[in-house]
C-alpha atoms as an extended CHARMM CRD file, in Angstrom:
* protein
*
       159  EXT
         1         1  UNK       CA              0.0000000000        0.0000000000        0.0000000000  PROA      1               0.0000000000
         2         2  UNK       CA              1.4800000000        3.3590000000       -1.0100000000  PROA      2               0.0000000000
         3         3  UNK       CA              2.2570000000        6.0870000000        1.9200000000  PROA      3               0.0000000000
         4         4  UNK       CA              1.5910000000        9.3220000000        1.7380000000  PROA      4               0.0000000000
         5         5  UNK       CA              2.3080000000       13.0010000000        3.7520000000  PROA      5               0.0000000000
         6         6  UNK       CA             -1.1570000000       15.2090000000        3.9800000000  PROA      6               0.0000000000
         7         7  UNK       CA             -0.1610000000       18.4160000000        5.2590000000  PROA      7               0.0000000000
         8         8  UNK       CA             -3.5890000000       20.9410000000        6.5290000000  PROA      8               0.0000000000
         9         9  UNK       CA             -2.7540000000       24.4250000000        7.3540000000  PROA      9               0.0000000000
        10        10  UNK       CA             -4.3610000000       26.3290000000        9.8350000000  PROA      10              0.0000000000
        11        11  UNK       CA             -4.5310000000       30.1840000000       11.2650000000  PROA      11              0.0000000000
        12        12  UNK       CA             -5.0920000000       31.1980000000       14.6970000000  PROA      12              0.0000000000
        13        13  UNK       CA             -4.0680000000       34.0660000000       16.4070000000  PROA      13              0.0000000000
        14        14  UNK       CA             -2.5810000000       34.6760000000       20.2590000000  PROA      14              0.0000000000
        15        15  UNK       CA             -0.8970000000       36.8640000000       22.5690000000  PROA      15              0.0000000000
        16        16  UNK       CA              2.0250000000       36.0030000000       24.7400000000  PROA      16              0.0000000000
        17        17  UNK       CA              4.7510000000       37.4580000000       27.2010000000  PROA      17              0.0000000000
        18        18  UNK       CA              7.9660000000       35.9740000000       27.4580000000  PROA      18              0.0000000000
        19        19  UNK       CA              9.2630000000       36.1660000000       30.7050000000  PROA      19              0.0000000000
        20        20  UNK       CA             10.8430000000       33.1800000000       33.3880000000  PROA      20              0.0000000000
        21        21  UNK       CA              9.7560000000       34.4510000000       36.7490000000  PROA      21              0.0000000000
        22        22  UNK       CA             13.0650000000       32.3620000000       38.0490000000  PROA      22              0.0000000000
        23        23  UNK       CA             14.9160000000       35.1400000000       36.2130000000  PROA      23              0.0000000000
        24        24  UNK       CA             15.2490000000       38.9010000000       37.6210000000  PROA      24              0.0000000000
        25        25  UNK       CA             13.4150000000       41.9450000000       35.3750000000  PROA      25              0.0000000000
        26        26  UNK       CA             17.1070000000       42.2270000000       34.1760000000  PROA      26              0.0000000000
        27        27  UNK       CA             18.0100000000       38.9030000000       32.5460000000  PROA      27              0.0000000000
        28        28  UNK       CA             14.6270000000       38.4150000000       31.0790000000  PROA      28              0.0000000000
        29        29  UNK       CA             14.5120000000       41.5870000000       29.6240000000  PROA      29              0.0000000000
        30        30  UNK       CA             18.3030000000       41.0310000000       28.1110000000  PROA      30              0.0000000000
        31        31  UNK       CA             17.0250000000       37.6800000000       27.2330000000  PROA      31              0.0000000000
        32        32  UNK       CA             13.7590000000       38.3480000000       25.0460000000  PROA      32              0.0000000000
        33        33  UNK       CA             14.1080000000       41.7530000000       24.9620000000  PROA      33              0.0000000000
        34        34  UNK       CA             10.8790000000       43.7670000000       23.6090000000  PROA      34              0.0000000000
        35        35  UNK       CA              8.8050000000       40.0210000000       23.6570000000  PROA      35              0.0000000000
        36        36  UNK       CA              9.0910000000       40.6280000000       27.1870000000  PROA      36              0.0000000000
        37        37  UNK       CA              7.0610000000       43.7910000000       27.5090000000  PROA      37              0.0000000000
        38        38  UNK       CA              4.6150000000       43.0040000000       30.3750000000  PROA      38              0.0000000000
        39        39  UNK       CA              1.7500000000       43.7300000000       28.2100000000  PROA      39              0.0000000000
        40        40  UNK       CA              2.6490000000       40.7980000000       26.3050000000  PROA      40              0.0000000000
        41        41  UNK       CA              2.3790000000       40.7400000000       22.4190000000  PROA      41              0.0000000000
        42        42  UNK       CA              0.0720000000       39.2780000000       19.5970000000  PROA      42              0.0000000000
        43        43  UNK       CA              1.0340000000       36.9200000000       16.7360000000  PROA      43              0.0000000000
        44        44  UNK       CA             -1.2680000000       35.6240000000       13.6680000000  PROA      44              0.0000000000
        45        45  UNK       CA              0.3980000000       32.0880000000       14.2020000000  PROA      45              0.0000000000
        46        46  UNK       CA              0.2040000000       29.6630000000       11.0090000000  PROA      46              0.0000000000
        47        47  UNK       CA             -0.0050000000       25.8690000000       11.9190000000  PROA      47              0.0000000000
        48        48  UNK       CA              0.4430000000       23.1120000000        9.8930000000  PROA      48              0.0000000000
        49        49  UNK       CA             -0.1730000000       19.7290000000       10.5780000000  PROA      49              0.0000000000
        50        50  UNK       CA              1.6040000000       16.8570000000        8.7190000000  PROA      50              0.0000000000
        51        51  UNK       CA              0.4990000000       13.4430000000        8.8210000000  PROA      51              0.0000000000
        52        52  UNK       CA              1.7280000000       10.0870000000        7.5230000000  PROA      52              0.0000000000
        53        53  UNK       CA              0.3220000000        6.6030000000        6.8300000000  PROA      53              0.0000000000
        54        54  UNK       CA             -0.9730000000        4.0220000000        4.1300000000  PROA      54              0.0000000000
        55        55  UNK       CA             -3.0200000000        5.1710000000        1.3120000000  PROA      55              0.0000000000
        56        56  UNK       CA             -6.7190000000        4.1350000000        1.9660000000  PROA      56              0.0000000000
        57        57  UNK       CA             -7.2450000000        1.4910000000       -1.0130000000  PROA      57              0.0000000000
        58        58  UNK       CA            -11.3680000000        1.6150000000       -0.4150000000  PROA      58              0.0000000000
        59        59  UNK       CA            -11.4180000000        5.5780000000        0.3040000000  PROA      59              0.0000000000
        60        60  UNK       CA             -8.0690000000        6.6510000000       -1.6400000000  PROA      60              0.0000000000
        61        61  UNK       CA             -7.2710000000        9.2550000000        1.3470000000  PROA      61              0.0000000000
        62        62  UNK       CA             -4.5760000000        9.2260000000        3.8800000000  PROA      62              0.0000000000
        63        63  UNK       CA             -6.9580000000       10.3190000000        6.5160000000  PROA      63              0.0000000000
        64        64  UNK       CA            -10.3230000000       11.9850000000        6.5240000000  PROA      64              0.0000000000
        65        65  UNK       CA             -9.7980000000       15.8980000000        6.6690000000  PROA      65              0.0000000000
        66        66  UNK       CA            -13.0640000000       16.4000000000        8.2140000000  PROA      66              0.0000000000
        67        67  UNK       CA            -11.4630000000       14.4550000000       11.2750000000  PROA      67              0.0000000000
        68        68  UNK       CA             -8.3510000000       16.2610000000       11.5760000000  PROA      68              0.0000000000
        69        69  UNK       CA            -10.5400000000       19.4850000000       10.6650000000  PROA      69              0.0000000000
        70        70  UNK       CA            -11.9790000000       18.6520000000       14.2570000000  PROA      70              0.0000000000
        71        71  UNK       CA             -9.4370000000       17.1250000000       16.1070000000  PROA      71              0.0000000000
        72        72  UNK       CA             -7.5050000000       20.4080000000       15.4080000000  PROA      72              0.0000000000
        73        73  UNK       CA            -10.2690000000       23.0690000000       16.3370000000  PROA      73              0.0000000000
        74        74  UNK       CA            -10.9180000000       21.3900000000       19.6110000000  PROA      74              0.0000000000
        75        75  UNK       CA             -7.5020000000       20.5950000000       20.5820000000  PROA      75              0.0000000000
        76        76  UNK       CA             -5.2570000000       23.9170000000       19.4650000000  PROA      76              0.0000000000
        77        77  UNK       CA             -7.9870000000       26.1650000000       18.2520000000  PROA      77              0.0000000000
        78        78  UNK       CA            -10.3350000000       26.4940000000       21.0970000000  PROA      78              0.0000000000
        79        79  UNK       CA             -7.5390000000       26.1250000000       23.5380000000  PROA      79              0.0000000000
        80        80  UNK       CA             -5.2430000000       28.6060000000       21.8260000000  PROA      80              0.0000000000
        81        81  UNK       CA             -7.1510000000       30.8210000000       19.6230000000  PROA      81              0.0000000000
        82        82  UNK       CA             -7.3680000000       34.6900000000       20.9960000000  PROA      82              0.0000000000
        83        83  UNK       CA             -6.3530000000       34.0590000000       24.3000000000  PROA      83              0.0000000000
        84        84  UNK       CA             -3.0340000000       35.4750000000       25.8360000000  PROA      84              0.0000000000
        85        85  UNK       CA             -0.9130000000       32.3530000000       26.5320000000  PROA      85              0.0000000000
        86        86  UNK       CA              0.1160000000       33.1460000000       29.5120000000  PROA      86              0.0000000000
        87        87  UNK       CA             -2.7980000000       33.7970000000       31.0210000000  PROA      87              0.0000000000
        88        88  UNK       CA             -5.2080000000       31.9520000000       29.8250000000  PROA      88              0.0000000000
        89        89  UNK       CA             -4.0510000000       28.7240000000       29.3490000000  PROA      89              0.0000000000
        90        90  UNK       CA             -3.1530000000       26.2410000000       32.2530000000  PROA      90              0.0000000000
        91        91  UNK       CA             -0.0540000000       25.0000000000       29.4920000000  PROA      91              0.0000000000
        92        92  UNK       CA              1.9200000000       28.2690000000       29.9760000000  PROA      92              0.0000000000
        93        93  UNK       CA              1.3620000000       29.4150000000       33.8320000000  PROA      93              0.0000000000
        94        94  UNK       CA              4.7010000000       28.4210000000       34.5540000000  PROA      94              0.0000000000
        95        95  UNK       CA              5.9480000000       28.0290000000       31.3610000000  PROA      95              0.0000000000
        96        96  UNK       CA              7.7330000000       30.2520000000       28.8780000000  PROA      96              0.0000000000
        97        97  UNK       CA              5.1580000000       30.2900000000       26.3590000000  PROA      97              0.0000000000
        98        98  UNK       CA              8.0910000000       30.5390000000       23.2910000000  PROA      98              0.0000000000
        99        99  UNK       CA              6.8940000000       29.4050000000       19.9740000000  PROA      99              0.0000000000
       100       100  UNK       CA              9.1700000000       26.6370000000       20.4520000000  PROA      100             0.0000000000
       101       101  UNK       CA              7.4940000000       25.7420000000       23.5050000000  PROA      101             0.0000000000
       102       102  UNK       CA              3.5170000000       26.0050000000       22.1230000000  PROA      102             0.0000000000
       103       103  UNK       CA              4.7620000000       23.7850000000       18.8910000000  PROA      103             0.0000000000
       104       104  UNK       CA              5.7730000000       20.9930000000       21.2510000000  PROA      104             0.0000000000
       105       105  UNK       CA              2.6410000000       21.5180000000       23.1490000000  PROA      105             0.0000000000
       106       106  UNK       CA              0.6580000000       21.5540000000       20.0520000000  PROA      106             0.0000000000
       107       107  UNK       CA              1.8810000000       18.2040000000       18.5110000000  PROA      107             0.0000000000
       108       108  UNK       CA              1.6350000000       16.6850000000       21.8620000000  PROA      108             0.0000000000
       109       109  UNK       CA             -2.1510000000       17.4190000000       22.2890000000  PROA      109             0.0000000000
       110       110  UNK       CA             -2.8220000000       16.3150000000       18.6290000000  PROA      110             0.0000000000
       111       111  UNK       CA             -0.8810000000       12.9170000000       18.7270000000  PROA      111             0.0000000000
       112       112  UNK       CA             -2.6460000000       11.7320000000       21.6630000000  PROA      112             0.0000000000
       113       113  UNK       CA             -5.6090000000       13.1260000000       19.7910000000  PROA      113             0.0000000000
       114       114  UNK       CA             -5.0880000000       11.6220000000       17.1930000000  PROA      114             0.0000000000
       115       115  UNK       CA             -4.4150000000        8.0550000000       18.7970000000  PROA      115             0.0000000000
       116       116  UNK       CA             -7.2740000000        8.1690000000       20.3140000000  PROA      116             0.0000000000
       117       117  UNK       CA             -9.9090000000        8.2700000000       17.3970000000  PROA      117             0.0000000000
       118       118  UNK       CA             -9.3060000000        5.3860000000       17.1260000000  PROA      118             0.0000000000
       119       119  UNK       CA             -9.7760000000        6.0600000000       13.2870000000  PROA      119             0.0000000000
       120       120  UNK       CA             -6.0310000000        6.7430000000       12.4960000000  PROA      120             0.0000000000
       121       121  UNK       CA             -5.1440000000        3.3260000000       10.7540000000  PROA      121             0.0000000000
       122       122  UNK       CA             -1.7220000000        3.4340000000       10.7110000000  PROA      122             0.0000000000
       123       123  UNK       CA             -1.6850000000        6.9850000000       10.2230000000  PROA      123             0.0000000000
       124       124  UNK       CA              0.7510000000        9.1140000000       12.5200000000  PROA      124             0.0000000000
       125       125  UNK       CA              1.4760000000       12.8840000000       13.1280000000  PROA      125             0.0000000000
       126       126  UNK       CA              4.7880000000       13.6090000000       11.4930000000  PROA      126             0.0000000000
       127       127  UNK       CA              5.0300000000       17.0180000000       12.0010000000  PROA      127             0.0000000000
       128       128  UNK       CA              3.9050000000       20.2750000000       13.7510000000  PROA      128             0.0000000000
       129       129  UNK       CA              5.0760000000       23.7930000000       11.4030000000  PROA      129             0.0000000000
       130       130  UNK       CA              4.4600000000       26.5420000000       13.5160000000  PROA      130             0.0000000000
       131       131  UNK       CA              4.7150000000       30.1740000000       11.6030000000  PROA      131             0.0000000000
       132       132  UNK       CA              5.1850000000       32.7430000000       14.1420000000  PROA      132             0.0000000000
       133       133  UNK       CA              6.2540000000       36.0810000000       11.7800000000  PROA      133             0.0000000000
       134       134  UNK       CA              7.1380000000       35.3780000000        8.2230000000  PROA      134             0.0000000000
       135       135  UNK       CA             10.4400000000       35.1380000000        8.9940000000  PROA      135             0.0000000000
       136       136  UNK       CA             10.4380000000       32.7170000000       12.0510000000  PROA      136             0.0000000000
       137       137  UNK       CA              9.2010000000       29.0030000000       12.1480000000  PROA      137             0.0000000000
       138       138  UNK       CA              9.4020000000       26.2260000000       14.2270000000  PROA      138             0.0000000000
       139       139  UNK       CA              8.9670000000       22.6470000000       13.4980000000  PROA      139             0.0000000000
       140       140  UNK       CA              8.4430000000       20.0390000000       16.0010000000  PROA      140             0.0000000000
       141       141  UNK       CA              8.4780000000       15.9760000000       15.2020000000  PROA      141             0.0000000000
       142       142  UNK       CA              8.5440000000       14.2360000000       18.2890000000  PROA      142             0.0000000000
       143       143  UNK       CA             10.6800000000       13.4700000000       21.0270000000  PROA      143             0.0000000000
       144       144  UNK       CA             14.5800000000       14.2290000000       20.2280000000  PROA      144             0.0000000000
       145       145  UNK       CA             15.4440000000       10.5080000000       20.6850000000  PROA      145             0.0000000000
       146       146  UNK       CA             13.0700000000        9.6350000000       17.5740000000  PROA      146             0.0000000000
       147       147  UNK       CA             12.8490000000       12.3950000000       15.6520000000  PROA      147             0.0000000000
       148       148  UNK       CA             15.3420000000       15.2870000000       14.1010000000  PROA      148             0.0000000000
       149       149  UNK       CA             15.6210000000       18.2310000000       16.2600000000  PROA      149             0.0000000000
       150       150  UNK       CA             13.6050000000       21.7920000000       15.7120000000  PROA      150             0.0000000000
       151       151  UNK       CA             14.2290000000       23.9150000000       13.6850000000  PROA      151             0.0000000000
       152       152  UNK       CA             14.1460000000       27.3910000000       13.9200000000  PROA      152             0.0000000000
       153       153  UNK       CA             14.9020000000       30.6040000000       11.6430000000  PROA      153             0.0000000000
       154       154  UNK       CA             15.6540000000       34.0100000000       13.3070000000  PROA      154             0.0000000000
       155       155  UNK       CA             15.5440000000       35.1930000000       16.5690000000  PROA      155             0.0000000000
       156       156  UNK       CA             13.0770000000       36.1980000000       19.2410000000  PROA      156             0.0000000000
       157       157  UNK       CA             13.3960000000       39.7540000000       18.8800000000  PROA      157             0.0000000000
       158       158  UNK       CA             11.4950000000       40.0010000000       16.0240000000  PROA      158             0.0000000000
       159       159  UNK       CA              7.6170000000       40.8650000000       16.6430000000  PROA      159             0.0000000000
């Protein structure tokens, strides 16, 4: 049976302060500079979602888009979408909600999601793409010890 990728991209958008409370005012705002304005700051995030598996011989799909449609809305969309990270969201109380950080979070909540359908088949996620600005992604594809490390373009201290 022939494998294929389906990649689905999504849009949300979110607000966020970067700041590590184990840090003093000084060191976190040398560290993420203007991100860590105590106001926090807004991105119009991309996502996409990349999954793998067997072509469907009976249904000629990889997986059923309305599924993942749903599986993504309720677990990054109505958790994430126009909220401020830090403050609204039990993930990133005591974590530094870094775009790194919410694209690990992301393809955690969806592969458990997604392995509990039930419906999957075979089919796995490969990879979380999270677009932050257009000039700084992040890409997340499981644990280090199975997967290639994140990548990342840029820096933080572009808004």
């Amino acid at each position: 049976m022939p494998v294929a990728h389906l990649t689905r991209r999504y849009r949300f958008a979110a607000a966020h302060r970067l700041h590590n409370s184990a840090l003093s005012a000084d060191q976190n705002a040398h560290l993420y500079g203007k991100c860590n304005n105590p106001y926090g700051h807004g991105h119009n995030y991309v996502l996409e979602v990349t999954v793998v598996g067997p072509v469907d011989p009976i249904t000629g799909m990889v997986f059923d888009l309305v599924v993942l449609d749903e599986l993504v809305r309720r677990e990054v969309m109505e958790r994430f979408d126009h909220v401020h990270l830090n403050l609204d969201t039990e993930s990133f109380r005591s974590r530094v909600p870094t775009t790194e950080n919410l694209c690990v979070e992301i393809y955690n909540l969806l592969e458990a999601a997604l392995r509990d359908t039930g419906r999957a088949r075979g089919v796995q996620l490969e990879r979380v793409r999270l677009e932050e600005t257009p000039s700084n992604f992040f890409e997340f594809q499981g644990e280090p010890s199975t997967a290639p490390q994140p990548r990342q373009e840029a820096t933080h201290g572009e808004v």
